[in-house]
C-alpha positions as CSV (number, residue, x, y, z in Angstrom):
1,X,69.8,-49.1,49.0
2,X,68.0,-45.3,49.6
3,X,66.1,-44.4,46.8
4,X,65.5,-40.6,47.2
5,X,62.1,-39.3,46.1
6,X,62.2,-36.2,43.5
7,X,60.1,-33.4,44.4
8,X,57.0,-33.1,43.0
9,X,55.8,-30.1,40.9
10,X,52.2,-28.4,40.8
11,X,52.9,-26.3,37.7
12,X,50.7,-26.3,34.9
13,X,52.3,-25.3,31.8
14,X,50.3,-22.5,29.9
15,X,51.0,-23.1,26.2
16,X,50.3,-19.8,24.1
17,X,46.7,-19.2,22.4
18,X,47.7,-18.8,18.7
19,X,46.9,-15.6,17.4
20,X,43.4,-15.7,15.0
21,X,44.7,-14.2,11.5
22,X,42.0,-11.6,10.0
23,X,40.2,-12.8,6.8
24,X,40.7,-11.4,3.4
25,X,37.0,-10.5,3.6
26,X,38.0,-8.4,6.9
27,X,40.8,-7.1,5.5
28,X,39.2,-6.1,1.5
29,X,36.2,-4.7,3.8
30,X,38.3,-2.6,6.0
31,X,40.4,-0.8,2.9
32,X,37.0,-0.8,1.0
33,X,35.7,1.7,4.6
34,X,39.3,3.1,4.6
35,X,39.2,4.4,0.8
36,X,35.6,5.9,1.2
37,X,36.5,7.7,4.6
38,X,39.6,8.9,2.9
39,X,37.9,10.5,-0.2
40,X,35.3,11.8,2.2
41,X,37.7,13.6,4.1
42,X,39.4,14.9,0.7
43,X,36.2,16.5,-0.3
44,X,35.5,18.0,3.3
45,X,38.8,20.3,3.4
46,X,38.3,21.0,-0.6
47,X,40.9,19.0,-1.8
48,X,39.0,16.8,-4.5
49,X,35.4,17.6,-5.7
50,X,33.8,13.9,-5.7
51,X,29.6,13.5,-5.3
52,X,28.9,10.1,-3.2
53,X,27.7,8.5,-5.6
54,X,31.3,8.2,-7.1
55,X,32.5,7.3,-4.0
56,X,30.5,4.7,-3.8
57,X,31.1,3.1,-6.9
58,X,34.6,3.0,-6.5
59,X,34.0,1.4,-3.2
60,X,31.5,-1.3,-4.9
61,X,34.1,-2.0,-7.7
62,X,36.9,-2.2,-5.3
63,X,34.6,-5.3,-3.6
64,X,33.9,-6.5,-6.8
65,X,37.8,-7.3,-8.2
66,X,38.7,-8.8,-4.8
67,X,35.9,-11.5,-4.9
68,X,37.4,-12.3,-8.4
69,X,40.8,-12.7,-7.0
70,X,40.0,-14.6,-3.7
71,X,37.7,-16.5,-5.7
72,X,39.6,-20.2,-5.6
73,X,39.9,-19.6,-1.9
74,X,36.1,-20.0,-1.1
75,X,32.8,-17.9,-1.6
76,X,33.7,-14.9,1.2
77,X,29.9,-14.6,2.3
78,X,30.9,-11.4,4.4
79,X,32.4,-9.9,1.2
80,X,28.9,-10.6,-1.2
81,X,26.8,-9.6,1.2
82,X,28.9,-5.9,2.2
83,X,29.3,-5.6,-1.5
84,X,25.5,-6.5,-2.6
85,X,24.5,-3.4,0.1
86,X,27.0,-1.1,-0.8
87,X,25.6,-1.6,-4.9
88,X,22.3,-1.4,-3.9
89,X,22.9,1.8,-2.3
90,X,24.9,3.3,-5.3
91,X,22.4,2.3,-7.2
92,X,19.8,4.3,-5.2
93,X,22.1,7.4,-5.3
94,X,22.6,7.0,-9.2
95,X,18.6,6.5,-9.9
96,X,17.8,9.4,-7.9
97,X,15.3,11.4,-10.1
98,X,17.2,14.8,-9.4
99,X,20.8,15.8,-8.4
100,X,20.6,15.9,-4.4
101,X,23.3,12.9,-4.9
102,X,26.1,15.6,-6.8
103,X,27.4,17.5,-3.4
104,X,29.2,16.8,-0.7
105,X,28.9,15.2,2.8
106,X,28.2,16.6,6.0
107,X,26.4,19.8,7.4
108,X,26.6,23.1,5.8
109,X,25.5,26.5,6.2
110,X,25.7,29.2,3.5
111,X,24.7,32.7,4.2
112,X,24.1,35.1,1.1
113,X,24.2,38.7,2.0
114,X,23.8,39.5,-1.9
115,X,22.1,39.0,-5.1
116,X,25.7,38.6,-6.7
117,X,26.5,35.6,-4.3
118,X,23.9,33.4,-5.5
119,X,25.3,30.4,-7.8
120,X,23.5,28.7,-10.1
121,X,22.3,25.9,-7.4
122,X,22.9,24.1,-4.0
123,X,23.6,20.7,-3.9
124,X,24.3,18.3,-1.0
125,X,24.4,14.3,-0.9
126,X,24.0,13.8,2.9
127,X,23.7,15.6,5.6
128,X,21.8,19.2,6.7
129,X,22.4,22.0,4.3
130,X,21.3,25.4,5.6
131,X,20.9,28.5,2.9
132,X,20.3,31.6,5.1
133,X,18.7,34.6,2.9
134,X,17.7,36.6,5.9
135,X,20.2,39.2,5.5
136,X,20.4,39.4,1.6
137,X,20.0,42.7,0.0
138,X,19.4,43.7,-3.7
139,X,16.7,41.5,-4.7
140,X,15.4,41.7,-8.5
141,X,12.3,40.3,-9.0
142,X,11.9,36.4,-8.7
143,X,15.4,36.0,-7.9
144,X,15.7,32.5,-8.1
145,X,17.5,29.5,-5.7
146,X,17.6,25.9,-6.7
147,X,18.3,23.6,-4.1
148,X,19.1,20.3,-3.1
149,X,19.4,17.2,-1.0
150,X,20.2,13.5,-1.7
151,X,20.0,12.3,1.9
152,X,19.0,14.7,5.0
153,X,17.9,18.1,5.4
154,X,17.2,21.0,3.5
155,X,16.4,24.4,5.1
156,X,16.7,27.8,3.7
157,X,15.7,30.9,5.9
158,X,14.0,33.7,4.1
159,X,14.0,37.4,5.5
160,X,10.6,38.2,7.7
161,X,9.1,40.9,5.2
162,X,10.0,39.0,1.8
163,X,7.9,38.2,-1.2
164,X,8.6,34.1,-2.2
165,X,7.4,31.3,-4.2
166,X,8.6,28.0,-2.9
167,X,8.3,24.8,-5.6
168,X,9.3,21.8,-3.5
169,X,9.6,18.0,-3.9
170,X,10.5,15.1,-1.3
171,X,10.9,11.6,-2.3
172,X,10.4,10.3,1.2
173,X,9.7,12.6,4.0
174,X,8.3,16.1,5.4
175,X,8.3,19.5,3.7
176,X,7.8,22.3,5.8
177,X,6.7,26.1,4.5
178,X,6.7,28.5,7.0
179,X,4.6,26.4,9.7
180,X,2.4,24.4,7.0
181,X,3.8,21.0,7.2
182,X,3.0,18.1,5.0
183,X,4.9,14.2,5.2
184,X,4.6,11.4,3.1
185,X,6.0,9.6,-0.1
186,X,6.4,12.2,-3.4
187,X,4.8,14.6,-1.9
188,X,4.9,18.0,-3.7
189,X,4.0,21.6,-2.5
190,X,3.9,25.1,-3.9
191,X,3.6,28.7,-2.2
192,X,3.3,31.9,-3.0
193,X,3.2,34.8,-0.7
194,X,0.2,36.8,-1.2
195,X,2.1,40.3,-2.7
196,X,4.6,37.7,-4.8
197,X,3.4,38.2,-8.3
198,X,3.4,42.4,-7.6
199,X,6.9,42.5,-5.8
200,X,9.5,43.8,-7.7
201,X,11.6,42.2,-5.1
202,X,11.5,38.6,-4.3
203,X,13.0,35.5,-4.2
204,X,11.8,31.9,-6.2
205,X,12.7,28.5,-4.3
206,X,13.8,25.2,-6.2
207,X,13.8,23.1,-3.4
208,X,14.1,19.1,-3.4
209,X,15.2,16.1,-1.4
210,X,15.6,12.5,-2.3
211,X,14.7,11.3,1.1
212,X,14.2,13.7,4.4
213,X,12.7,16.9,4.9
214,X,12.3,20.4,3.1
215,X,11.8,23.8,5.2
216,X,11.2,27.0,4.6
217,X,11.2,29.3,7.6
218,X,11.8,32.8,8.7
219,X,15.2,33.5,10.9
């Protein structure tokens, strides 16, 4: 009797590696960055008018209802501790002692050729705001300018042979006045050009800024 020997195999089955599911906490934390970039984006191309501070909020309370929902399935540490930031940081944009928190996001530069193009105030939540007065015309006297930033940096250029009075206010940072430069925590510094108080044209500055810098400079 033969008995015939079956060939012999080196093959290593490869069995798949299961796929890792994302958490709830990664997905609730990824709509939470989703909705805030999507508002943020509205407001950029002037679709809604929303200050950060809302945005925010909405964010925070969005964080909020999905802990009390995936409550039974365990404490989602990720979630608390995204959420506890993103409240603490609201909260710091709604205390704010002035309104740099009520504009948008981003950089922006605004040039005023005229007396009549001047609005009531400037306001930005983060980011560089730039007011350029250098080629403005028709001046009364003490024309006035209020200004201001939650989160970055505020700089409005003045024209070369102009009369101004600057009142500014920084939470945390630097305020600049044409070259004189003072930093530190709520600081606060006037000017006044020497001819100010005689010139029939001439411009008063508002400035403040929650946290960052200040300037005042000539184009």
């Amino acid at each position: 009797m033969t008995i015939v020997d079956s060939p012999r195999t080196d093959e290593t089955v490869v069995r798949p590696v299961p796929r890792r599911r994302a958490s709830m906490s990664q997905i609730v934390g990824g709509g939470v960055l989703v909705l805030i970039g999507m508002l943020w984006l509205l407001e950029r191309t002037g679709a809604i008018d929303v200050n950060v501070t809302t945005v925010l909020a909405l964010g925070t309370m969005v964080i909020g209802i999905a802990l009390m929902l995936l409550a039974k399935d365990g404490p989602h540490v990720g979630l608390i501790v995204f959420g506890t930031l993103l409240g603490l940081v609201t909260l710091v944009t709604a205390v704010a002692p002035f309104e740099g928190f009520q504009g948008g996001v981003g950089d922006r530069t605004i040039a005023i050729s005229s007396i009549e193009e001047i609005r009531p105030d400037y306001n930005l939540s983060v980011g560089t705001l730039t007011i350029d007065l250098s080629q403005i015309d028709g001046l009364g006297a003490a024309t006035p300018l209020t200004a201001s930033v939650g989160m970055g940096e505020l700089l409005v250029l003045v024209p070369e042979d102009a009369e101004i009075a600057v009142d500014a206010s920084v939470g945390a940072g630097q305020i600049e006045i044409l070259g004189r430069v003072i930093d530190g925590v709520d600081i606060d510094e006037t000017y006044e050009s020497p001819g100010y108080s005689e010139s029939s044209e001439s411009i008063f500055l508002e400035l403040q800024a929650f946290t960052g810098r200040v300037e005042v400079a000539h184009e």
